[in-house]
C-alpha positions as CSV (number, residue, x, y, z in Angstrom):
1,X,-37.3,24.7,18.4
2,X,-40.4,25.3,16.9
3,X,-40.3,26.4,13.3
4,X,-37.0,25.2,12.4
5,X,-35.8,23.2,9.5
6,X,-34.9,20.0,10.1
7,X,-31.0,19.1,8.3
8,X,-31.5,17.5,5.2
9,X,-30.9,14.1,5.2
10,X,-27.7,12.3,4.7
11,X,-26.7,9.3,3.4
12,X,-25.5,7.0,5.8
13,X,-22.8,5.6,3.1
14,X,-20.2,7.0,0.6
15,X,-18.8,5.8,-2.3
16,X,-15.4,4.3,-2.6
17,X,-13.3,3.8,-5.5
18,X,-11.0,0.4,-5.4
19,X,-8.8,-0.9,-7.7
20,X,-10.3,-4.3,-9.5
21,X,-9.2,-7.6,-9.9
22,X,-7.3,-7.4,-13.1
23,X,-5.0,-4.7,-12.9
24,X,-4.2,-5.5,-9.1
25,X,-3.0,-9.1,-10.9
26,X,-1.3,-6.9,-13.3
27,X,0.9,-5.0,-10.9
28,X,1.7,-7.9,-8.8
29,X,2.8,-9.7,-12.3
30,X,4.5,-6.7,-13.0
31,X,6.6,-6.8,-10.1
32,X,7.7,-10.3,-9.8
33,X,9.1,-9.5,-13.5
34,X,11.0,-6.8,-12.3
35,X,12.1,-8.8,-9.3
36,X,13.1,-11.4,-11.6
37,X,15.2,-9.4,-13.7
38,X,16.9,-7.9,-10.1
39,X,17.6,-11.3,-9.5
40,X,15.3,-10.7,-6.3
41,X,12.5,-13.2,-4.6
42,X,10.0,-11.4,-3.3
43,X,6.7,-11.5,-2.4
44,X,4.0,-8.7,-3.5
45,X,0.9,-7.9,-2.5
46,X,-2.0,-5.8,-3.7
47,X,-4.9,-4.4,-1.4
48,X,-8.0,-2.1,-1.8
49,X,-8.5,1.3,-0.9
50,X,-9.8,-0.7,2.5
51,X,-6.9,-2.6,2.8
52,X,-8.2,-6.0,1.9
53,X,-5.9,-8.6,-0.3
54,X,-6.7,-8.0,-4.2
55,X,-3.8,-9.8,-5.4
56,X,-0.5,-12.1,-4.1
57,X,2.1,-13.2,-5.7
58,X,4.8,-15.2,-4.0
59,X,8.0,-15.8,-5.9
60,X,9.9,-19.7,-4.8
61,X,12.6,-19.1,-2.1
62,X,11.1,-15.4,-0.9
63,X,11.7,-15.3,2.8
64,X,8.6,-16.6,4.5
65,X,8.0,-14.0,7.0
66,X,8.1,-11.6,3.6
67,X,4.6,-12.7,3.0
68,X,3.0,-10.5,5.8
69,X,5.8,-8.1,5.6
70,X,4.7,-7.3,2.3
71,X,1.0,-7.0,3.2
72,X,1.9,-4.6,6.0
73,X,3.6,-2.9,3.7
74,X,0.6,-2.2,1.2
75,X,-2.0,-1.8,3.9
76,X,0.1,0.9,5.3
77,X,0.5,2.9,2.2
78,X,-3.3,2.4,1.5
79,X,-3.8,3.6,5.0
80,X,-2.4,6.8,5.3
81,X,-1.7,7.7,1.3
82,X,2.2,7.7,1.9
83,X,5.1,5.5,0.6
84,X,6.5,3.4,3.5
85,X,9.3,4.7,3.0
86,X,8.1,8.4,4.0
87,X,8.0,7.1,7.3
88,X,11.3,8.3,8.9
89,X,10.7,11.8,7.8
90,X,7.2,12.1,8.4
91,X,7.7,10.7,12.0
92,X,10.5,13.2,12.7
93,X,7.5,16.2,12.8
94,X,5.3,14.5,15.9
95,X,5.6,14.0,19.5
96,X,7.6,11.6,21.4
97,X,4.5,10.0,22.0
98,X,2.9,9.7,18.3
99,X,6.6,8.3,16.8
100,X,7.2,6.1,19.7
101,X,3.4,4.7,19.1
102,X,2.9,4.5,15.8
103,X,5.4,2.2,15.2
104,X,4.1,-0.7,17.8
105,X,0.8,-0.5,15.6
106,X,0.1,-3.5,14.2
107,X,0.6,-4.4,10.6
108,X,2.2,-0.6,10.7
109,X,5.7,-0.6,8.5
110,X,7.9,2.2,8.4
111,X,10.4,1.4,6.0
112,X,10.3,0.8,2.4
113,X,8.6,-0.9,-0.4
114,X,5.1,0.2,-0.1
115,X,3.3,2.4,-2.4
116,X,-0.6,3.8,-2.6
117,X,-2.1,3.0,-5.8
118,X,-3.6,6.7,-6.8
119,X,-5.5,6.8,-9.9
120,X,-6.5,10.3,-10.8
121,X,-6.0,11.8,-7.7
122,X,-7.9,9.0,-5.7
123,X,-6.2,6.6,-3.6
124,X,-7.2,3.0,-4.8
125,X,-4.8,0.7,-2.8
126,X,-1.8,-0.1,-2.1
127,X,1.1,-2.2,-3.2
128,X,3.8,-3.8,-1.4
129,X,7.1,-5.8,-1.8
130,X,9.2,-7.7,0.8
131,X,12.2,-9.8,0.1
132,X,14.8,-7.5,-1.0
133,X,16.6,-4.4,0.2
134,X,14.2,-1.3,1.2
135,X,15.7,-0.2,-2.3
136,X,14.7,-3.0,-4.4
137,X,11.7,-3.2,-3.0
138,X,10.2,0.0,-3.3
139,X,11.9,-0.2,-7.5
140,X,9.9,-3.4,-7.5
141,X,7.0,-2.0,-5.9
142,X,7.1,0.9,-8.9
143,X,7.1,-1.3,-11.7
144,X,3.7,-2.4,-10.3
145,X,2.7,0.9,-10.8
146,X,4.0,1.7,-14.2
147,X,2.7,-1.5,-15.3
148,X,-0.9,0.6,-14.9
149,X,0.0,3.6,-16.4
150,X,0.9,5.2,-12.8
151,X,4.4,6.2,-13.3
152,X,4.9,6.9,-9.8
């Protein structure tokens, strides 16, 4: 169309906020101590806002297949911004076809001890625990947090 302004340009990336090194060690050591004082082996994992490993920590005698559990666990809650925990409710509002498929996803968990890590209103990972009850590990999974100042 002759005469018409072209769209301005756009930049073909965006920046992205993830939580660093040191405090993601600092939630996962964080929550083996509160895992220690349950009495609980577990393993925790950390992960960026893009879901990729930041920290580990694997407690002796944690059930083995706890390791990926507890990845799944944070890369869901970095995922989609919800506890894992949520899950069963938040399922319950979509079709047959969205709660039936969801959950075949992989490296999808719907059950708890996953939490985002948000850190003034931005979400910068996600933390999750396996090894214990859904209970103990989401309490686990909380002391990661508070350890940074997010008392979630």
């Amino acid at each position: 169309m002759p005469g018409a302004a072209l769209p301005p340009a756009t930049a073909l990336s965006v920046p992205q906020s993830v939580i660093d090194a040191a405090p993601a060690l600092r939630a996962a050591q964080a929550a083996v101590a509160h895992a220690a004082a349950l009495g609980v082996r577990v393993n925790v994992s950390v992960v960026d806002a893009a879901g990729v490993l930041a920290a580990f920590a694997r407690m002796p005698g944690a059930p083995l297949h706890s390791v990926d559990i507890a990845h799944d666990k944070a890369y869901t809650a970095t995922s989609f911004g919800l506890p894992t925990s949520a899950w069963h409710a938040e399922l319950a509002s979509h079709s047959d076809a969205v709660r039936q498929g969801l959950v075949l996803r992989p490296r999808f968990v719907a059950f708890g001890g996953g939490l985002p890590i948000v850190e003034d209103g931005v979400r910068i990972g996600g933390i999750g625990v396996s090894g214990g009850s859904e209970a103990q590990d989401e309490a686990i999974a909380r002391a990661g947090l508070q350890a940074l100042g997010l008392g979630a």
